[in-house]
C-alpha positions as CSV (number, residue, x, y, z in Angstrom):
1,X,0.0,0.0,0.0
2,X,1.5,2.9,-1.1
3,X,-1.0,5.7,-0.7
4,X,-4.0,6.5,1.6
5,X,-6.3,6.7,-1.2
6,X,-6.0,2.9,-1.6
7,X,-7.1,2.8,2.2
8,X,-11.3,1.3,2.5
9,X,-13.3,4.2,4.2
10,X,-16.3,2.5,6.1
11,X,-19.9,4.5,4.5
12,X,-21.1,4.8,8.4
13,X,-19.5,7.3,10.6
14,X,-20.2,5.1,13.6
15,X,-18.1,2.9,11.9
16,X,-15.2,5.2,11.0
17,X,-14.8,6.4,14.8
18,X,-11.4,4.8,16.2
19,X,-10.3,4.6,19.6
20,X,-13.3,4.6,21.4
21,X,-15.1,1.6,21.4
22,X,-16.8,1.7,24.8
23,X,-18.9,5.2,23.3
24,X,-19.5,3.8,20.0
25,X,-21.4,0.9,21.5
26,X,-23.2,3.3,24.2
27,X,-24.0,5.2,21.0
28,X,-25.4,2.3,19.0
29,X,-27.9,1.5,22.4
30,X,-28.8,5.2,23.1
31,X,-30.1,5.1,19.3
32,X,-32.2,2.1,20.0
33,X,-33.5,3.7,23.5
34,X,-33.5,6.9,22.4
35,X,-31.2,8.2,25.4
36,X,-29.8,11.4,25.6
37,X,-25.7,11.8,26.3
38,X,-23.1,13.8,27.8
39,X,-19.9,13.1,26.5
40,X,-16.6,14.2,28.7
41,X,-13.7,14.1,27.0
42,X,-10.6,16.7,25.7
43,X,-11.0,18.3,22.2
44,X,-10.0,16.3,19.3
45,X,-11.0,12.7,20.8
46,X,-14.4,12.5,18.4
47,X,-17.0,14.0,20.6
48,X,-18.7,15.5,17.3
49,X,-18.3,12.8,15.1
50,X,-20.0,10.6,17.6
51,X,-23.0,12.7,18.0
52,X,-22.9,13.0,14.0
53,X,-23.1,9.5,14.1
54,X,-25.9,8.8,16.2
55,X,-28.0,10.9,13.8
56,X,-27.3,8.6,11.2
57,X,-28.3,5.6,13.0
58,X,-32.2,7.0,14.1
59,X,-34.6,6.0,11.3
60,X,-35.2,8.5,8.7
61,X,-39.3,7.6,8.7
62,X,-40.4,9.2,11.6
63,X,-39.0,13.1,10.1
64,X,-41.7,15.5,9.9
65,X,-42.6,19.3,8.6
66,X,-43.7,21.6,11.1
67,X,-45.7,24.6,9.7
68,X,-47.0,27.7,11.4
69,X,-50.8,28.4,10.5
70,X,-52.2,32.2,11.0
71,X,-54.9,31.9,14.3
72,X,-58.8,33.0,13.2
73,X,-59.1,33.4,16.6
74,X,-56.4,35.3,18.1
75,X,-53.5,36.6,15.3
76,X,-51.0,37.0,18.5
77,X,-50.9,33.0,18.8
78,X,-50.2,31.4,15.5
79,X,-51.5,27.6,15.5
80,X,-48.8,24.8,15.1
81,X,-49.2,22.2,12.7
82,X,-47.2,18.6,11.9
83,X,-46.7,16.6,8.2
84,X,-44.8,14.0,6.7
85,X,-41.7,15.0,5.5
86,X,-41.6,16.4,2.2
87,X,-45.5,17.3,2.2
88,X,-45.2,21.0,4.2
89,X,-43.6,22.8,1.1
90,X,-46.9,21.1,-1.0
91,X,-49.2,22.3,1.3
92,X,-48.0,26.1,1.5
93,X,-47.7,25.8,-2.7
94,X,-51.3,24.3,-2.9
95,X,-52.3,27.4,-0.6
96,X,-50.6,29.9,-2.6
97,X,-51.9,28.6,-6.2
98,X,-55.4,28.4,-4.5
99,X,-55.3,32.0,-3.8
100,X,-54.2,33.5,-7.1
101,X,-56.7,31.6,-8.7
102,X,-59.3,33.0,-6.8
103,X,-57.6,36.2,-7.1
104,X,-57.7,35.6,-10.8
105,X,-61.4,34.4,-11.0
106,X,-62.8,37.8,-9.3
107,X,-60.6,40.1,-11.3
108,X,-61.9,38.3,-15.2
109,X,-65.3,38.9,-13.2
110,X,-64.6,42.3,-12.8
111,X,-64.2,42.8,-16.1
112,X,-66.7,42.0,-17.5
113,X,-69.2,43.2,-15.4
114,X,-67.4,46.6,-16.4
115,X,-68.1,45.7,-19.9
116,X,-71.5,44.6,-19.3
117,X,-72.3,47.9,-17.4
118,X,-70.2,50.1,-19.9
119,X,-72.6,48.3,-22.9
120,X,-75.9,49.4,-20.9
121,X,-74.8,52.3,-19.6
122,X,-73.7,53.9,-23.6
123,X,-77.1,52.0,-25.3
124,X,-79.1,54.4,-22.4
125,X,-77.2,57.3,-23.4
126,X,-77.3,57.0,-27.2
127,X,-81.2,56.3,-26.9
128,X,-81.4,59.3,-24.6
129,X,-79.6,61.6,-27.1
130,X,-81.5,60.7,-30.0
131,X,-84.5,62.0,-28.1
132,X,-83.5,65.7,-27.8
133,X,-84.7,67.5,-30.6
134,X,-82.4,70.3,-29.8
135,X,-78.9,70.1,-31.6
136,X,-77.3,71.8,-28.7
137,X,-79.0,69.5,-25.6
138,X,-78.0,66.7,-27.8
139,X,-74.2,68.1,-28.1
140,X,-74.4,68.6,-24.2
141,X,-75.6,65.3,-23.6
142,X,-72.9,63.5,-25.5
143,X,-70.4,65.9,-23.8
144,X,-72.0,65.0,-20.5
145,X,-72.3,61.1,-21.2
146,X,-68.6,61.3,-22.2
147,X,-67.2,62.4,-19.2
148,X,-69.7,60.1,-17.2
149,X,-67.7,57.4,-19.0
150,X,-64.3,58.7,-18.4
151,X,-65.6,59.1,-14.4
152,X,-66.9,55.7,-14.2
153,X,-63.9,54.2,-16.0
154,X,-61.4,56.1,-13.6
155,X,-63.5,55.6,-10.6
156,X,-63.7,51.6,-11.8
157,X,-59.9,51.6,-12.0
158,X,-58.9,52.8,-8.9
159,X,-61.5,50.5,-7.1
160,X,-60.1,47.6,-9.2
161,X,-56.1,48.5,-8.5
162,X,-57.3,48.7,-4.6
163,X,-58.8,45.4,-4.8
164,X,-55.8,43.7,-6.1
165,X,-53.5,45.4,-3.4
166,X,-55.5,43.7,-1.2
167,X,-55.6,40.3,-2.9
168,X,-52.4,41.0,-2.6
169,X,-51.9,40.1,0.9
170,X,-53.8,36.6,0.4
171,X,-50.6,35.2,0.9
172,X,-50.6,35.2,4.6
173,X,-53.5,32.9,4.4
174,X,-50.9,30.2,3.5
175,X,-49.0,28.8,6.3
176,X,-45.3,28.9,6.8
177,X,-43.0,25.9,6.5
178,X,-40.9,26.4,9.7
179,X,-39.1,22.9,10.0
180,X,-38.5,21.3,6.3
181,X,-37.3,18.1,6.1
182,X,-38.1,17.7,2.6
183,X,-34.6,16.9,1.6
184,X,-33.2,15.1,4.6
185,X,-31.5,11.3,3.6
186,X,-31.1,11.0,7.3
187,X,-32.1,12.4,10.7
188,X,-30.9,15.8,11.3
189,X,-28.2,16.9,13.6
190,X,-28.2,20.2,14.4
191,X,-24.7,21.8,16.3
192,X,-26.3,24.5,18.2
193,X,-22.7,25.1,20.0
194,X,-22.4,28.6,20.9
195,X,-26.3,29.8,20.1
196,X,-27.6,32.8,21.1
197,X,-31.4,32.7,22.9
198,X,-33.5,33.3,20.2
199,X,-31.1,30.7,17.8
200,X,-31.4,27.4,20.2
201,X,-34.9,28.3,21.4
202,X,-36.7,30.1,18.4
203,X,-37.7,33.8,18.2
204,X,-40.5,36.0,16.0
205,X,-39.2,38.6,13.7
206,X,-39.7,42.5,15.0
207,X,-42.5,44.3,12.7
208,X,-42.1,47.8,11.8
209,X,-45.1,48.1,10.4
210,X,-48.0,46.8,13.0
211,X,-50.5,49.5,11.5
212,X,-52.4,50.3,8.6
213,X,-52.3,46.9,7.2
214,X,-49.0,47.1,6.3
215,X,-47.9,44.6,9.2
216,X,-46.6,41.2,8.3
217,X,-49.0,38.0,9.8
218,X,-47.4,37.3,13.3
219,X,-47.2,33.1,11.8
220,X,-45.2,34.2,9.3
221,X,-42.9,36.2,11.6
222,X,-42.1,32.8,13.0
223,X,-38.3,31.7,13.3
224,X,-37.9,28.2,14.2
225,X,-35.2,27.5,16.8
226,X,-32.2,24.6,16.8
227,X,-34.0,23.1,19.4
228,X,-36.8,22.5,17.2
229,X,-35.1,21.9,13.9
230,X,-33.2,19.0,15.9
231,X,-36.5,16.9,16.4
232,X,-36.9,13.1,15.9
233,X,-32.8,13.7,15.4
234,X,-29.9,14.9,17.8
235,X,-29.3,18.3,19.2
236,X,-25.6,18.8,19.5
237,X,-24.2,21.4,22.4
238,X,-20.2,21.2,23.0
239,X,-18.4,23.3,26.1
240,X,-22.2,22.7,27.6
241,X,-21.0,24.3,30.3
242,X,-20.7,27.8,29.2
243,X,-24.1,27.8,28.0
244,X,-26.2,30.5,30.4
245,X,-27.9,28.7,33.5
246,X,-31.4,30.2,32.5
247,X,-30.6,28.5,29.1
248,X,-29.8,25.2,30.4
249,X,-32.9,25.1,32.2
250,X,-35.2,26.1,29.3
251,X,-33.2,23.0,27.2
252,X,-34.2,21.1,30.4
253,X,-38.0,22.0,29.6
254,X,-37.7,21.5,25.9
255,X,-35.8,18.2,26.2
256,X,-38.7,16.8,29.4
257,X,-41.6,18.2,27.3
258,X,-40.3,17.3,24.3
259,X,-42.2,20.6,22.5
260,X,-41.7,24.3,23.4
261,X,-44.2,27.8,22.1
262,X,-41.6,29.9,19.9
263,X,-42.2,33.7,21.4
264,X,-40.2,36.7,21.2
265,X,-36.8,36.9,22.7
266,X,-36.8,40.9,23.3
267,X,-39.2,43.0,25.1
268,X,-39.1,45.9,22.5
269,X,-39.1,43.8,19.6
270,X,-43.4,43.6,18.5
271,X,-42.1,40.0,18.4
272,X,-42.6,39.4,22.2
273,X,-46.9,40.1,22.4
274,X,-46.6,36.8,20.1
275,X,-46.5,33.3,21.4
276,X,-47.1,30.0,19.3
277,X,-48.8,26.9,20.3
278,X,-45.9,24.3,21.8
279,X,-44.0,22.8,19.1
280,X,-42.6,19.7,18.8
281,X,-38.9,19.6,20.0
282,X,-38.4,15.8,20.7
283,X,-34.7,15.4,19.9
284,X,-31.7,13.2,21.5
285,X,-29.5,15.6,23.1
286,X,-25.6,15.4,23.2
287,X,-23.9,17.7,25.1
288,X,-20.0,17.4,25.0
289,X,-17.0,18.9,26.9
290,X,-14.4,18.7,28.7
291,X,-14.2,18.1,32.7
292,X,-13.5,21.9,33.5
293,X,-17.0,22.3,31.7
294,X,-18.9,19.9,32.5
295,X,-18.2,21.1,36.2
296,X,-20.1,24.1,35.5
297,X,-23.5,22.5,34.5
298,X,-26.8,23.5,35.6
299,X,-27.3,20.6,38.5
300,X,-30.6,20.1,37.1
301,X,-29.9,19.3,33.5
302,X,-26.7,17.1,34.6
303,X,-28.8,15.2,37.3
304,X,-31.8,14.8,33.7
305,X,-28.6,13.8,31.9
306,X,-27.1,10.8,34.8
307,X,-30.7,9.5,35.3
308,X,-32.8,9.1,31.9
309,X,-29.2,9.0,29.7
310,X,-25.3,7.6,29.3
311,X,-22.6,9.8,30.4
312,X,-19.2,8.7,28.6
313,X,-15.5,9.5,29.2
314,X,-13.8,9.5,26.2
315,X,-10.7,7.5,25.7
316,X,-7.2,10.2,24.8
317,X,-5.1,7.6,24.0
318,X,-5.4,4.1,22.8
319,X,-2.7,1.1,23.0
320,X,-0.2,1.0,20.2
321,X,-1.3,-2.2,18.5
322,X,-0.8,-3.5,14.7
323,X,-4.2,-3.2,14.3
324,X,-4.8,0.3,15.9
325,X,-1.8,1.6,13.4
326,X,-4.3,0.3,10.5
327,X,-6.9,2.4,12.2
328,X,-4.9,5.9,12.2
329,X,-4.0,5.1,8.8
330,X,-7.4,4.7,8.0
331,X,-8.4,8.0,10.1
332,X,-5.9,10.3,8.0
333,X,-7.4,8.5,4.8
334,X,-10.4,9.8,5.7
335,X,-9.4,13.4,7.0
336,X,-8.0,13.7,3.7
337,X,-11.5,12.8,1.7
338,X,-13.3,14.5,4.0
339,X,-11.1,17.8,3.1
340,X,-11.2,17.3,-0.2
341,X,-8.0,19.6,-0.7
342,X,-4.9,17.3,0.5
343,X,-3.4,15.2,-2.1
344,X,-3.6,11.4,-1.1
């Protein structure tokens, strides 16, 4: 063997993990059980690649859209709605295409009840005219039945123009797709290392315009957050421990209730009067760090993490063995396809 590019890369990353045998096989059963994990371990020892790898082994089946639907009822409290993977991007399309057509159907209506009521309005005029005996009520009439018609057809065309700005906004009747899945192959994993607030636990946009009817529909203002995008598949947090307490304990409520209502992060944004229904967050968790981190854990979420999940020590070094030479060959092999860059 000369080069690495002659070196067989395994198509599973559980499989292409080396020196850690004891957490690839807690891996393989927190899959099955659906466990969450805290990995403790220094940097570089494959704490990522692990919770990459547990992803890939959750079945694909169970991934679903999650749309945000406009409340009848309340606007301030946008309803929350599941689908099959693929089908939330149909739905919103379907909505959309249902509108213009409607929008279409009224304004050919329009039209020709313009042309209908045009038609009656000249055969009235031109009868009336023909009546006068006088040349000059006759000229009068036709100038006054002109500029009727130029008044109706202006007055027609600004009502028309003002009924399609309105048909306009028809599109926030559709719902917004704010988890797609569409074009997953397998369950997502979602790094949500160093997050802000609004990023891990979802947030609604800030609306300038709130009057008038220039405002934008508070369901489609809704920003889906890591903690939901991770669901049916892993959430990812390395140096856990840095995260802010009050943070920790809201992933603590996401990850025991398994959904969480999206609402405004800041109290001047127009965002924070608007709270969804909960949404479904159920995702593995794997947090990851190293001892000096881990120390500085919310007691609560490490006490959720010991009892209902594995906690692994990750190996730093590994015996020097035939066989574990094979392995680090195999490991730069694949550093060097995964790069893309590096000649073999």
């Amino acid at each position: 063997m000369k080069t690495t590019e002659e070196i067989k890369i395994p198509e599973k990353l559980i499989d292409q993990v080396i020196g850690q045998d004891e957490a690839v096989e807690i891996i393989k059963k927190a899959a099955k059980q659906r466990r969450n994990v805290l990995l403790i371990g220094e940097p570089g020892t494959g704490k990522s690649m692990i919770g990459q790898a547990l992803a890939e082994l959750l079945p694909k089946e169970q991934l679903v859209d999650i749309l945000a639907l406009p409340n009848p009822k309340d606007e301030d409290r946008p309803l929350i709605k599941t689908v099959p993977a693929g089908q939330g991007r149909k739905i919103v399309e379907n909505a959309r295409l249902k509108a213009l057509t409607v929008s279409q159907d009224r304004g050919w209506l329009f039209i020709i009840l313009l042309i209908v009521g045009m038609s009656i309005f000249s055969f009235i005029s031109d009868w009336l005219i023909s009546q006068e005996k006088s040349e000059i009520l006759a000229a009068a009439d036709r100038i006054s039945s002109t500029l009727m018609t130029m008044l109706i057809i202006i007055m027609a065309t600004m009502f028309y123009l003002s009924y399609k700005l309105r048909v306009g906004r028809v599109r926030v009747i559709a719902p917004k797709v704010i988890v797609d899945n569409s074009d997953k192959d397998i369950a997502p994993f979602v790094d949500a290392t160093g997050l802000h607030e609004g990023a891990l636990l979802g947030d609604i946009k800030h609306d300038p315009f709130q009057t008038g009817g220039l405002g934008t529909p508070a369901h489609e203002r809704v920003v889906a957050g890591a903690i939901h995008r991770a669901h049916k598949g892993v959430l990812f947090i390395d140096e856990i421990g840095t995260l802010k307490p009050e943070m920790q304990v809201e992933l603590l409520t996401a990850m025991q209730e398994k959904k969480y209502p999206i609402t405004g992060r800041s109290e001047r944004s127009a965002g924070a009067m608007v709270q969804t229904e909960p949404v479904p967050c159920d995702f593995i968790f794997v947090g990851a760090g190293n001892l000096e981190t881990i120390q500085k854990m919310h007691p609560a979420l490490r006490s959720r993490l010991r009892g209902y999940g594995y906690e692994v020590y990750m190996n730093s070094m590994m015996p020097d063995t035939p066989e574990n030479r094979k392995k680090l060959a195999r490991f730069v092999a694949q550093e060097v396809v995964k790069d893309g860059k590096i000649p073999h």
